[in-house]
MITORBA-110556 format. One record per residue (C-alpha): x, y negated, z. Coordinates in steps of 0.2 Angstrom, whole numbers, plus 5000, padded with zeros to 4 digits. Last residue first. Layout:
XYZ ...
This chain:
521643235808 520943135822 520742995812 522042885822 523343045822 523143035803 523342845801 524842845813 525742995803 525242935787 525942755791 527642875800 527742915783 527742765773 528742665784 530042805787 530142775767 530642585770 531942635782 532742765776 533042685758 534042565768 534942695777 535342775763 534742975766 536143125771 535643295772 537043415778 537043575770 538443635778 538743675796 539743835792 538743945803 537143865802 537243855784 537744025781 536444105792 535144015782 535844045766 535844245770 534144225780 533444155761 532843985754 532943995739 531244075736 530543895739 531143835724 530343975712 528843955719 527844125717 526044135708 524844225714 523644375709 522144465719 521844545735 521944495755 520944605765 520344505781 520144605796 521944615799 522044415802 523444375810 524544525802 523944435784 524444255788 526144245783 526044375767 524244285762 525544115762 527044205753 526144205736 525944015731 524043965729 522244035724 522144135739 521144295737 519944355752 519244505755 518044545770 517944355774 518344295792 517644155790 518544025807 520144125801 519944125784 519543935783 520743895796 522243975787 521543865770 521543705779 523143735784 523943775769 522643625759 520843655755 519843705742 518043835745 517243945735 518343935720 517543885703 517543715707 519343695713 519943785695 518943655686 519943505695 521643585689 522543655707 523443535722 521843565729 522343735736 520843865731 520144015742 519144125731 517944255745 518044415735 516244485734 516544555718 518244625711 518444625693 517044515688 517544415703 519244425695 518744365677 517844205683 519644145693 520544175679 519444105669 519543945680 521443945674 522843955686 524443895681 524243715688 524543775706 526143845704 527243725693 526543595704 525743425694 526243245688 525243135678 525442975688 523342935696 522042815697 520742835710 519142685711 518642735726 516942745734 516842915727 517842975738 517743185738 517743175719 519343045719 520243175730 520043325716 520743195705 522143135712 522543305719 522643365701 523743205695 525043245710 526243125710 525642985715 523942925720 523442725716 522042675723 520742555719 519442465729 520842415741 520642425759 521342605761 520342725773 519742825760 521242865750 522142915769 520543025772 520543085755 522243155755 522343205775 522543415770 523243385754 524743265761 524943085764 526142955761 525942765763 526242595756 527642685740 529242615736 530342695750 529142875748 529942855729 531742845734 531642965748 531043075737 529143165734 528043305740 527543185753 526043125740 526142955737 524742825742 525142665731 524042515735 523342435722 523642245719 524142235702 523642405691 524842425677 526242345685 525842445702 525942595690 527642545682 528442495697 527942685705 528742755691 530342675693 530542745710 530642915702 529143045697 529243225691 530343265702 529643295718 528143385710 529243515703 530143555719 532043565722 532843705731 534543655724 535343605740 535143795746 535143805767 534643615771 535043555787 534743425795 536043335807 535143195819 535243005820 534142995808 532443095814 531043035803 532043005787 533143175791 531443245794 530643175777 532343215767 532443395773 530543415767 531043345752 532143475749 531243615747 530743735761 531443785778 532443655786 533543675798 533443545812 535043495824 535043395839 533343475845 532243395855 530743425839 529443315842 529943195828 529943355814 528343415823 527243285813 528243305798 528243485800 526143495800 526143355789 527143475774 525943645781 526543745796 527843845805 528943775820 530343885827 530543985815 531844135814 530844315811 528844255808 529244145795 530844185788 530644365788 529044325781 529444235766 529344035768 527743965759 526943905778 528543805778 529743825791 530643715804 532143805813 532543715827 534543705835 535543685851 536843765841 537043905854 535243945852 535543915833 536544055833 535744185842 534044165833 535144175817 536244325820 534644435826 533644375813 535144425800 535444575807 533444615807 533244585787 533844735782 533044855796 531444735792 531244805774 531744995778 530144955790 529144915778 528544715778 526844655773 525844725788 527244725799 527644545800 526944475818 527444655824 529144655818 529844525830 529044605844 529744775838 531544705838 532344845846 531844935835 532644855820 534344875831 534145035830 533745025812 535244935807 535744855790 537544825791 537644605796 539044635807 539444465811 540844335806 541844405791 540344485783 539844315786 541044195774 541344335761 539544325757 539444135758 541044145746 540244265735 538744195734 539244025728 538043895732 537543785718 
């Protein structure tokens, strides 16, 4: 665990990190791609620490990938590359960058360190973890090959090393079906995500789907009543689902797609109101894109991706730390797995 104190110490030694509106100002352009969900006394706070960090990683000759769950002073303020998990797996071996700073949970880190192993990732809080990740080790996959012999095992990326090193291929919720589909095998085994699982095996009828009983700590919180009461409360509110949500909740919603899928949905639609049925920062993030669209309703937070913040960010890039290490034998066999998603995906034109 980080300590605070010491990474507080470290950079009030190094920069003048004093909130600043001056210097705010002077970063309108900056402010302008977040100023719908953050106030300016917000963005006086936060500008030091943008200003410090686009500095720094010039000079480190680094990119800063982001998650589309990142807040937006991370998202809009210090990014290089924004996007959904094959979004940054894609752009993690496009990067010409010797260093990479991942923004998100730690399996994100693994995948570019697995993609790119001959450069320095850096992961800003080492206990940003994820739910999904964990809920399924190597051991796991042995168990469900036993119990179905001959199946090929598509994991989810939200997962280790260890687990993408024992799985055929990866995929992720926007290419989920498309990589079920295109396996050989009448049956498919998905891991981890039981809830993707099955809202895949209605979209591919043609497989048999079987699934580990994992799920998201943010997605599987919503309840189809929830969903029923706020049309009630608000009508003519356009529900936008994540399919890593319970099957019912996906058929209540008027449309399901992954992060990307969702940000093309409302941008291609254009709904008066829209409520996002996912974790809380991604209306934040797409909200000055798309003033039109009023974004209402209730989310649910990730715990893990909230710690990642500019302080730890700063930090890391300042002192180094945070280095992601994967075995290289480990390496080797998940790179398998992933770059199969990437090829696969690129080949369908996803």
């Amino acid at each position: 665990m980080l300590d605070l104190t010491l990474v507080r110490s470290a950079l009030e030694d190094a920069y003048d990190l004093t909130p600043s509106t001056k210097l705010a100002e002077s970063m309108s352009d900056i402010y302008a791609r977040m100023n719908r969900v953050v106030t300016p006394p917000d963005f006086a706070l936060y500008a030091p620490y943008i200003a410090a960090i686009n500095k720094l990683k010039k000079e480190r000759g680094a990119a800063i990938l982001a998650h589309n769950y990142m807040t937006p002073e991370i998202y809009h303020g210090i990014s290089d590359v924004a996007g959904d998990s094959l979004q940054l797996a894609i752009k993690a071996t496009e990067v010409e960058a010797d260093i990479i700073v991942q923004c998100g949970v730690h399996f994100m880190a693994e995948t570019s360190k697995i993609l790119n192993p001959s450069k320095t990732v850096l992961m800003p809080d080492m206990d940003a973890g994820c739910s999904l990740a964990e809920s399924i080790t190597a051991d796991g996959i042995a168990e469900m090959r036993a119990k179905y012999p001959g199946a090929p095992v598509v994991s989810y990326v939200n997962t280790t090393a260890e687990v993408k090193a024992a799985s055929d291929i990866c995929c992720t919720s926007s290419n989920a079906a498309q990589i079920v589909a295109a396996q050989e095998s009448d049956t498919v085994i998905m891991t981890p995500d039981q809830y993707l699982a099955q809202n895949v095996a209605k979209d591919v009828p043609q497989k048999r789907v079987v699934w580990w009983e994992g799920s998201c700590i943010v997605h599987e919180q919503y309840t189809p009543q929830d969903l029923r009461e706020f049309r009630e409360w608000n009508p003519g509110t356009r529900i936008i689902a994540h399919p890593e949500c319970p099957p019912d909740v996906v058929a209540e919603a008027d449309f399901s797609g992954s992060t990307s899928g969702i940000i093309k949905y409302v941008t291609d639609e254009l709904p008066e109101k829209a409520m996002l049925v996912t974790e809380c920062s991604m209306a934040s993030n797409i909200a000055d894109a798309l003033p039109q669209v009023d974004f209402v309703g209730p989310c649910n937070m990730c715990p893990y991706m909230k710690k990642i913040t500019l302080e730890k960010v700063l930090y890391s890039l300042h002192t180094m730390t945070g280095q992601v290490e994967v075995d290289a034998a480990v390496a080797e066999k998940a790179r398998l797995s992933v770059r199969r998603m990437i090829d696969l995906s690129k080949k369908l034109g996803l």
